[in-house]
TORKOL-4160 file (C-alpha; in steps of 0.2 Angstrom, whole numbers, padded with zeros to 4 digits, m for minus):
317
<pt num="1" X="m0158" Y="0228" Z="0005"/>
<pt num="2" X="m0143" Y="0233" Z="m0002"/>
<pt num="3" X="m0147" Y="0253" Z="0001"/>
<pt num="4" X="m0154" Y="0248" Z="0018"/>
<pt num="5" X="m0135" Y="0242" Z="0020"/>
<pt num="6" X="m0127" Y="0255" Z="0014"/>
<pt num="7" X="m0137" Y="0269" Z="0023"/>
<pt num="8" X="m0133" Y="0257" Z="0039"/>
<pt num="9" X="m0114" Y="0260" Z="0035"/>
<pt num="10" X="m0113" Y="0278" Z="0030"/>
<pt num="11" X="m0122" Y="0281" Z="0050"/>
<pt num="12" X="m0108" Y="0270" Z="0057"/>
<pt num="13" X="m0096" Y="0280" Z="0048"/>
<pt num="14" X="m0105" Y="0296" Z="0054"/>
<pt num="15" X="m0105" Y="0292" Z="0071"/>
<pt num="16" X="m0086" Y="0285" Z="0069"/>
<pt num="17" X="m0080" Y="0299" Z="0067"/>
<pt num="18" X="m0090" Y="0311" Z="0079"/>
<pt num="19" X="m0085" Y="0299" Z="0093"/>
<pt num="20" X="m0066" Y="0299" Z="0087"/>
<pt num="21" X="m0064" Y="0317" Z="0087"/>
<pt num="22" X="m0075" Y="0322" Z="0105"/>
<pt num="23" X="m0061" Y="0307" Z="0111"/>
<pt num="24" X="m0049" Y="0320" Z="0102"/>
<pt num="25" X="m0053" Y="0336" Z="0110"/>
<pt num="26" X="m0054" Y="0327" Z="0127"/>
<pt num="27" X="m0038" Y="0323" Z="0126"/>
<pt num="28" X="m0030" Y="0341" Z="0120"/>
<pt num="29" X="m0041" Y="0348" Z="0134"/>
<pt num="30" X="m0030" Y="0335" Z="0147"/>
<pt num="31" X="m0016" Y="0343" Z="0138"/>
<pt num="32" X="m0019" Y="0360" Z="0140"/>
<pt num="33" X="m0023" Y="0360" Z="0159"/>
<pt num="34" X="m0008" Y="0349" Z="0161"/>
<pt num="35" X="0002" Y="0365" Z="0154"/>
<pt num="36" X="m0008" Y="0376" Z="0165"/>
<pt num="37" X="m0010" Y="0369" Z="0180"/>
<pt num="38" X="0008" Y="0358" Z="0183"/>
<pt num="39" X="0023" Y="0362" Z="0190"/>
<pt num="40" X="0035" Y="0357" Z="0180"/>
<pt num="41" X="0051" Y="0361" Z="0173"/>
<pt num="42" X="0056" Y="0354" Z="0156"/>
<pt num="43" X="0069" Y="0356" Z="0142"/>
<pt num="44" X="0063" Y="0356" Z="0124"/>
<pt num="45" X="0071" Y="0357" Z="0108"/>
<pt num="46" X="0064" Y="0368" Z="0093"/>
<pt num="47" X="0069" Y="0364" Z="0075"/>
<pt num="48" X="0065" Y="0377" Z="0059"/>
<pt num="49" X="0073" Y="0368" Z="0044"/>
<pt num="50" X="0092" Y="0365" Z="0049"/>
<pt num="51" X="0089" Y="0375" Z="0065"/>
<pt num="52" X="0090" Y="0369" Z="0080"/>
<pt num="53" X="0087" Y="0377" Z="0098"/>
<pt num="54" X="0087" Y="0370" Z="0114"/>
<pt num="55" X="0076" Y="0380" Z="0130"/>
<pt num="56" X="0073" Y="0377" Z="0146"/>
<pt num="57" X="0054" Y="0382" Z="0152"/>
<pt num="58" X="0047" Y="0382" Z="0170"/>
<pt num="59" X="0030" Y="0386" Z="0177"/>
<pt num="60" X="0019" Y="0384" Z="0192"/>
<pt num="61" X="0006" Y="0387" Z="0204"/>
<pt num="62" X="0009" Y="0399" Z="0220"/>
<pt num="63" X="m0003" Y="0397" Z="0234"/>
<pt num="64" X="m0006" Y="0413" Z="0243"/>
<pt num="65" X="m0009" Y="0414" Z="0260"/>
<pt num="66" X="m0025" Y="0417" Z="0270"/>
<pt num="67" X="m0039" Y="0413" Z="0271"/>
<pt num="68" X="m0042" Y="0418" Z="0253"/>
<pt num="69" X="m0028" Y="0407" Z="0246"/>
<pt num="70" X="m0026" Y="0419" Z="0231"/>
<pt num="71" X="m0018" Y="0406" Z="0218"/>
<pt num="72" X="m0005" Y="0413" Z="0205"/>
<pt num="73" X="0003" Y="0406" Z="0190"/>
<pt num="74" X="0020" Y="0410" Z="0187"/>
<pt num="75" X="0033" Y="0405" Z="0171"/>
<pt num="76" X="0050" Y="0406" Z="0164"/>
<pt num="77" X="0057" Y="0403" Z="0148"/>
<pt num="78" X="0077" Y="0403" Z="0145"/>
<pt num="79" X="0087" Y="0399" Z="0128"/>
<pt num="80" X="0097" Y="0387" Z="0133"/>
<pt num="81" X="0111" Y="0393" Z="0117"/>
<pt num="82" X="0119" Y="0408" Z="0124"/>
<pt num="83" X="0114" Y="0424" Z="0129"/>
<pt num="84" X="0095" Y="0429" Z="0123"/>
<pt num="85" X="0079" Y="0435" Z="0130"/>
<pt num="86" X="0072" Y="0429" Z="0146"/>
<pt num="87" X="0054" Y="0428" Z="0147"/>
<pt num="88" X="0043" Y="0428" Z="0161"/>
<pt num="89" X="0025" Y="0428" Z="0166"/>
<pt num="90" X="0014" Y="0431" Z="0180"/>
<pt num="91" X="m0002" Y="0427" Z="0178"/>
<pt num="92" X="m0007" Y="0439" Z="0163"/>
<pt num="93" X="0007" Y="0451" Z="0162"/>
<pt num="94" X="0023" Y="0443" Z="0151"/>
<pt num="95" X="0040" Y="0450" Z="0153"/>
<pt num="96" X="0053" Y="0451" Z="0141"/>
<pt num="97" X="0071" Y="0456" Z="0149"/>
<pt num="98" X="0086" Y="0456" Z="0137"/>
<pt num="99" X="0104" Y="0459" Z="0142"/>
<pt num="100" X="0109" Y="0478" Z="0145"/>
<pt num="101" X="0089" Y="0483" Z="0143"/>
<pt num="102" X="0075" Y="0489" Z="0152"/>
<pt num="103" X="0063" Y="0475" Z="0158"/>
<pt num="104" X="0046" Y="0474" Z="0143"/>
<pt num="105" X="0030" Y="0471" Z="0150"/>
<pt num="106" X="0016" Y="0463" Z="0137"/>
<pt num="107" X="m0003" Y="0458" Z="0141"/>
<pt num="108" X="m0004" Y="0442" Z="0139"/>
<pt num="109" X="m0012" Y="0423" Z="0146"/>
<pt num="110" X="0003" Y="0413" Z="0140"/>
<pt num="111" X="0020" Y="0416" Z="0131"/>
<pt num="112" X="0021" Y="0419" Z="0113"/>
<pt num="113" X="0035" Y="0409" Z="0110"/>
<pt num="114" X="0029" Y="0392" Z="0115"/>
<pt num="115" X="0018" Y="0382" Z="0103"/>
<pt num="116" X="0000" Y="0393" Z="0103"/>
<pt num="117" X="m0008" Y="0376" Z="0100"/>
<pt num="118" X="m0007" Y="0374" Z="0117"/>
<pt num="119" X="m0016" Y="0387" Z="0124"/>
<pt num="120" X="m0031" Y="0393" Z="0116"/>
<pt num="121" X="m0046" Y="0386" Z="0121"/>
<pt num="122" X="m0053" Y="0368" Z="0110"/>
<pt num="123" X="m0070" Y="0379" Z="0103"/>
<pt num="124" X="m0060" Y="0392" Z="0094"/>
<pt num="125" X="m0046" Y="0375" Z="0090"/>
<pt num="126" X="m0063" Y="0368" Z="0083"/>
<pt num="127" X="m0069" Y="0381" Z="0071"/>
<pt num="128" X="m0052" Y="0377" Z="0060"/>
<pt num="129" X="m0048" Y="0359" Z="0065"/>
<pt num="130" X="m0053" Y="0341" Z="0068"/>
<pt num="131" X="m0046" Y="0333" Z="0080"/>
<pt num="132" X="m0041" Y="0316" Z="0076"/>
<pt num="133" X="m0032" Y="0301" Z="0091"/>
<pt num="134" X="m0019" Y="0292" Z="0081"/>
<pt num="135" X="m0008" Y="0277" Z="0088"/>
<pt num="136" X="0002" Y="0276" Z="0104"/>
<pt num="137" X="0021" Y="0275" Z="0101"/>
<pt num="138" X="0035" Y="0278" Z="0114"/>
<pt num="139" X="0042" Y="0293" Z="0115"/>
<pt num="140" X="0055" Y="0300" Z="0126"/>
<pt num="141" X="0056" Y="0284" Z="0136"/>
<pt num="142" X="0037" Y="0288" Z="0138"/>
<pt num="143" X="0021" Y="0280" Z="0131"/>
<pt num="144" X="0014" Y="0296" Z="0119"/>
<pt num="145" X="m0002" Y="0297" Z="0113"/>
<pt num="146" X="m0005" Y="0305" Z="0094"/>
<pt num="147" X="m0019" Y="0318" Z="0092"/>
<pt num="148" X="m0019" Y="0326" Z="0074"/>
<pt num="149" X="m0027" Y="0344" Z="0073"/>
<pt num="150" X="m0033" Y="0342" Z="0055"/>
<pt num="151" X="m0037" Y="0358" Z="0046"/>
<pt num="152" X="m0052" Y="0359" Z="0036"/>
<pt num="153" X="m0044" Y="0372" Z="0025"/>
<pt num="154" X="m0030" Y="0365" Z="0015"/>
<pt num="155" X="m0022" Y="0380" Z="0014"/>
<pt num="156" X="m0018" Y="0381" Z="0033"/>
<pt num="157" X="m0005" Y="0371" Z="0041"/>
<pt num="158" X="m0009" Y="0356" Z="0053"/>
<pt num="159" X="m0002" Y="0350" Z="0067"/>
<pt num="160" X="0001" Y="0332" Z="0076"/>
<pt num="161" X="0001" Y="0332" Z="0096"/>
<pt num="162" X="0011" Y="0318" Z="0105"/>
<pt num="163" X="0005" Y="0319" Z="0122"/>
<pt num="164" X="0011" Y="0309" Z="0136"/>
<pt num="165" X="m0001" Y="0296" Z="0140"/>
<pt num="166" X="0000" Y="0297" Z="0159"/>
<pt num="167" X="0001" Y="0315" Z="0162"/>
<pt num="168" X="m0008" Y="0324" Z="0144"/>
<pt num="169" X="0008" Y="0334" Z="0146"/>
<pt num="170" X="0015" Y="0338" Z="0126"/>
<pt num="171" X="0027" Y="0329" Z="0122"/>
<pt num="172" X="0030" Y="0334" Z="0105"/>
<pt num="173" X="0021" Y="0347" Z="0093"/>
<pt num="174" X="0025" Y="0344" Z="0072"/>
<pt num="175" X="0018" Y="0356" Z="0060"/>
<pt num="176" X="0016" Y="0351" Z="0045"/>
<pt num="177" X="0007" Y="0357" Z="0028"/>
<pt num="178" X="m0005" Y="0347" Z="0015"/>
<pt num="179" X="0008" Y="0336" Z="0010"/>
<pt num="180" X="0012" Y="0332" Z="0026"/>
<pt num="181" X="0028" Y="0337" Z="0024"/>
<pt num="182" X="0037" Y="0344" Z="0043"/>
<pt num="183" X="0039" Y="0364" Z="0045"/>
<pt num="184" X="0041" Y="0364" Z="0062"/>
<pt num="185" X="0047" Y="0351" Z="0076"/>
<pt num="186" X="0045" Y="0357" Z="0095"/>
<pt num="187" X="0049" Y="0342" Z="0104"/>
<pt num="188" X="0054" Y="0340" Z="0125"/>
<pt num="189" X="0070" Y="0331" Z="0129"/>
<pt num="190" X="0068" Y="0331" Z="0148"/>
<pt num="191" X="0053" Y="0334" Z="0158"/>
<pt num="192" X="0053" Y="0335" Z="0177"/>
<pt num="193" X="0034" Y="0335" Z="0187"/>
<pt num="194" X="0039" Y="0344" Z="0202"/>
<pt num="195" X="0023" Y="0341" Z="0218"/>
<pt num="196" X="0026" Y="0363" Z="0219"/>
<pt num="197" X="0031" Y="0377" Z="0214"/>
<pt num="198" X="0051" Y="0375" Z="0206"/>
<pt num="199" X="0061" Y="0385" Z="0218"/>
<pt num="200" X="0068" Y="0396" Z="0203"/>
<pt num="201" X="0052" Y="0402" Z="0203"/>
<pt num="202" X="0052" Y="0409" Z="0219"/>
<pt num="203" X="0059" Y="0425" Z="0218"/>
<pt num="204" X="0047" Y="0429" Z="0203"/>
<pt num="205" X="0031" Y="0432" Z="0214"/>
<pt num="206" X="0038" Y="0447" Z="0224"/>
<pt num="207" X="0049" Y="0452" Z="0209"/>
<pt num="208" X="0050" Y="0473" Z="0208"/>
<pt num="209" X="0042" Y="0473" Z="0186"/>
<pt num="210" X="0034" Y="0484" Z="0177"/>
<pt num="211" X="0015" Y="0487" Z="0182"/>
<pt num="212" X="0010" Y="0493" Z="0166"/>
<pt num="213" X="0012" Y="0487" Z="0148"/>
<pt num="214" X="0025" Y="0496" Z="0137"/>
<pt num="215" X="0014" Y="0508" Z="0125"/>
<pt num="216" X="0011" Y="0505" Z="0106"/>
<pt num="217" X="0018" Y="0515" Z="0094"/>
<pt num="218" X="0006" Y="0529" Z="0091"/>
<pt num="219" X="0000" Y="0539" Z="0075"/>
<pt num="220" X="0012" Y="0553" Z="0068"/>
<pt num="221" X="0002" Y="0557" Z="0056"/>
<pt num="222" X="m0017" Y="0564" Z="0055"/>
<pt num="223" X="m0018" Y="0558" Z="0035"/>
<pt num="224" X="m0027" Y="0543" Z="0032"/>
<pt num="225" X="m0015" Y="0532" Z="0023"/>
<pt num="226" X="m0021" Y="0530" Z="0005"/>
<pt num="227" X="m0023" Y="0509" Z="0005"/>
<pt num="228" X="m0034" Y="0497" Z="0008"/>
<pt num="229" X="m0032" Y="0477" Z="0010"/>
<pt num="230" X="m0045" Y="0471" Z="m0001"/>
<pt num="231" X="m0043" Y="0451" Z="0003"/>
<pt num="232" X="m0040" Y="0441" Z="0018"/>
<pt num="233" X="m0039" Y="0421" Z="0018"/>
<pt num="234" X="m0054" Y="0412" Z="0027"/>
<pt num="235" X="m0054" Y="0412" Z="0046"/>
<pt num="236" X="m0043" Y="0428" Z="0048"/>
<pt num="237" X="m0048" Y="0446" Z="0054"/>
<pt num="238" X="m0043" Y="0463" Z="0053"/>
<pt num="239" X="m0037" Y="0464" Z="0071"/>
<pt num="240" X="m0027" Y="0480" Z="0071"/>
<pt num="241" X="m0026" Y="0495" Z="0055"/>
<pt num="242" X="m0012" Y="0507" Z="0060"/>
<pt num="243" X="m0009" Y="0523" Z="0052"/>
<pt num="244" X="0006" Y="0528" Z="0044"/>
<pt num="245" X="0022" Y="0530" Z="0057"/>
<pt num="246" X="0042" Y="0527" Z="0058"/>
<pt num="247" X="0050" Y="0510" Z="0062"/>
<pt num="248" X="0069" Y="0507" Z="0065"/>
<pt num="249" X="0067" Y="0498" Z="0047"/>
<pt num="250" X="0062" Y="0516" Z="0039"/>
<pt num="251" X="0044" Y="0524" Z="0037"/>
<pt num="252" X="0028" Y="0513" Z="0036"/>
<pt num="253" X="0014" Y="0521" Z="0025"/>
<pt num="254" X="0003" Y="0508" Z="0031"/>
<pt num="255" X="0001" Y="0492" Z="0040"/>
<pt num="256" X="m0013" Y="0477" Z="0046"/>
<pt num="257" X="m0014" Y="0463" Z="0057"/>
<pt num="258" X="m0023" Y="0448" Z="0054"/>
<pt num="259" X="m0028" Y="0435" Z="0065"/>
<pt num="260" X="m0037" Y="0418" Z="0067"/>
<pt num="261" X="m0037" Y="0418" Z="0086"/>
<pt num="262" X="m0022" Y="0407" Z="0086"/>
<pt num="263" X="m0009" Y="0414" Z="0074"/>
<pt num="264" X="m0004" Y="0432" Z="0068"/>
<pt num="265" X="0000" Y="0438" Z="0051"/>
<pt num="266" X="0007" Y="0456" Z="0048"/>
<pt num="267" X="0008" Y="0465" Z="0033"/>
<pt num="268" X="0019" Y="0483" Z="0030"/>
<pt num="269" X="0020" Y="0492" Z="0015"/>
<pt num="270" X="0035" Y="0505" Z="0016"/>
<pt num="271" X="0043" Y="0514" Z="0003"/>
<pt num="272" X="0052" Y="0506" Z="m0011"/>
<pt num="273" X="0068" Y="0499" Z="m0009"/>
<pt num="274" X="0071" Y="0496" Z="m0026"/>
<pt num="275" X="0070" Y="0478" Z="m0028"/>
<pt num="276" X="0067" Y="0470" Z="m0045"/>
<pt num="277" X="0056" Y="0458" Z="m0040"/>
<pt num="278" X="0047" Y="0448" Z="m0027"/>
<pt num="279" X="0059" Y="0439" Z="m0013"/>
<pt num="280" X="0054" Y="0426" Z="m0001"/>
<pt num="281" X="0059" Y="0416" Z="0013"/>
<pt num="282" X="0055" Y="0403" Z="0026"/>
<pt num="283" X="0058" Y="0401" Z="0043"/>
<pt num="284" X="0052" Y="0384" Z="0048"/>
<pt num="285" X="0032" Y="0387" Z="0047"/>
<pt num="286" X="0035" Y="0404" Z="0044"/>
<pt num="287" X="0034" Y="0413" Z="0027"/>
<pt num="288" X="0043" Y="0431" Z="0022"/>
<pt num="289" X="0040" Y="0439" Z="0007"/>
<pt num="290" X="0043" Y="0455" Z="m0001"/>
<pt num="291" X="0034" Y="0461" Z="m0017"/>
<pt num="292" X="0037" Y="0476" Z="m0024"/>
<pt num="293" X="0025" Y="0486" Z="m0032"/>
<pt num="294" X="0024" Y="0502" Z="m0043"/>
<pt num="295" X="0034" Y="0514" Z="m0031"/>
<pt num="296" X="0032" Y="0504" Z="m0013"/>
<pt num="297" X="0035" Y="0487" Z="m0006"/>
<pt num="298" X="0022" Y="0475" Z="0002"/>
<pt num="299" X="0029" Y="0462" Z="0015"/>
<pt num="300" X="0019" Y="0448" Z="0022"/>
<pt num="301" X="0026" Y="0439" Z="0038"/>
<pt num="302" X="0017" Y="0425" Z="0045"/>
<pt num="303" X="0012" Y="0407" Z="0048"/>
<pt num="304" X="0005" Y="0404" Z="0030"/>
<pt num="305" X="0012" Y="0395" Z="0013"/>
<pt num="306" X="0019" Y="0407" Z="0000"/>
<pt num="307" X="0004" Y="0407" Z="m0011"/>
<pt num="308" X="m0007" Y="0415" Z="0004"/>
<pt num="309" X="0007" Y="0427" Z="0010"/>
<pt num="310" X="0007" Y="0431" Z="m0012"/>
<pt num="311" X="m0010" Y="0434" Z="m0012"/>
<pt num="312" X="m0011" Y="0445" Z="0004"/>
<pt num="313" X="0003" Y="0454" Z="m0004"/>
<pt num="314" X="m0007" Y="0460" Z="m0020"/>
<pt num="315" X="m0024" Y="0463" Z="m0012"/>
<pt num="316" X="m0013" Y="0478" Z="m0005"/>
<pt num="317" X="m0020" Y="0493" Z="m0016"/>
């Protein structure tokens, strides 16, 4: 009887927690459209250890005319600090125009520089979290609901969703590691719902932009460089293997990037600048780290804890 019980519970359990986390991706899906398909235009504040920076970010959806009704989505984002980089995006193309520069374009669905959480679809969030609802609180004068995105790896950062309980629309993005400690805050101080496209945005549909993306650096050397990555952490690939070329930082004998399908992690080795020994930093979520080896240095920058971007750093050979 007692086992009988017990197997009762452990199905209860079971089912528990299937049921709380399909309630979880059902309400980061409501967020994700909100983001997608709103017109909106928010103020949000980003905070990396004692750094703080305020941006303003617009978006929205253009009807086009005819019988047709071609549909276009268009987005700003704007530093709100000073003088910086404005962003854009139409549809897939995203612009990057700095002060007394020429205009950047970029293939992409969705600016890099806003929380990736957001934006890539729940089944490849899946594969490397669990979505979990937590309690309600307020939040910005508004009722927020909390979803934690659990890693299953313990090793990879989490992140906690407060979303607005009326809209879905994010209201607040922490990311945190296995201690739950905060890396990373992203958090909106005003938020505006706007029944069409924000007149700012106007002028960006017929806007004279680049119709192609800028062009990668290419190859400048027809010798295979002579190293290998021989390790990378779970859930990452090889996306990109570039061959030995210049950078404003000095020549790169060899370089990867490695993705998850959310984040990017980037690893250089150049020629050694003489440093005695390893050096790292942190940038909110954001690890930096410089090893040096026999007669070359291996830097790591990316979304992981030291000891991954350490062990990246030596599988370099």
């Amino acid at each position: 009887m007692i086992k009988y019980g017990v197997g009762l519970l452990l199905v209860w359990l079971t089912l528990s927690q299937a049921v709380a986390s399909e309630d979880g991706w059902k309400l980061v899906k409501h967020s994700q459209q909100a983001v997608k398909t709103f017109n909106f235009d928010v103020s949000f504040v980003q905070q990396k250890a004692n750094h703080v920076s305020t941006f303003r970010w617009m978006h929205g959806i253009h009807q086009g005319n005819g019988a047709l009704g071609i549909q276009t989505e268009l987005e700003q984002l704007m530093t709100q600090d000073g003088y910086g980089t404005d962003t854009f995006r139409r549809d897939n193309f995203v612009y990057y125009a700095a002060p007394d520069a020429p205009v950047v374009a970029t293939l992409n669905s969705s600016i890099k520089e806003l929380p990736a959480i957001l934006f890539k679809s729940p089944e490849v969030l899946a594969k490397l979290f669990d979505a979990v609802p937590g309690s309600s609180v307020a939040l910005s004068g508004r009722n927020a609901q909390l979803v934690r995105l659990a890693a299953r790896d313990p090793s990879r950062y989490s992140y906690w969703l407060w979303l607005d309980a009326e809209t879905g629309f994010p209201l607040r993005v922490n990311t945190v590691n296995e201690e739950n400690e905060v890396l990373e805050s992203w958090m909106v101080v005003h938020m505006q719902l706007k029944p069409s496209l924000p007149a700012e945005l106007v002028g960006l549909m017929n806007a004279q932009l680049p119709a192609e993306p800028a062009a990668l650096p290419t190859d400048v050397s027809s010798v295979a460089a002579p190293f290998t990555l021989s390790w990378v952490p779970a859930g990452y690939d090889i996306i990109s293997q570039h061959q030995p070329v210049m950078t404003r930082s000095g020549r790169v004998m060899a370089s990867w990037l490695l993705s998850d399908g959310i984040h990017q992690i980037s690893i250089f080795v150049q020629p050694s600048n003489g440093i005695a020994e390893a050096q790292a930093f942190r940038d909110g979520a954001t690890t930096i780290l410089v090893v040096p080896q026999q007669n070359y240095d291996v830097t790591v920058i990316g979304p992981v804890n030291p000891k991954i971007a350490n062990q990246l750093a030596v599988a370099v050979q």
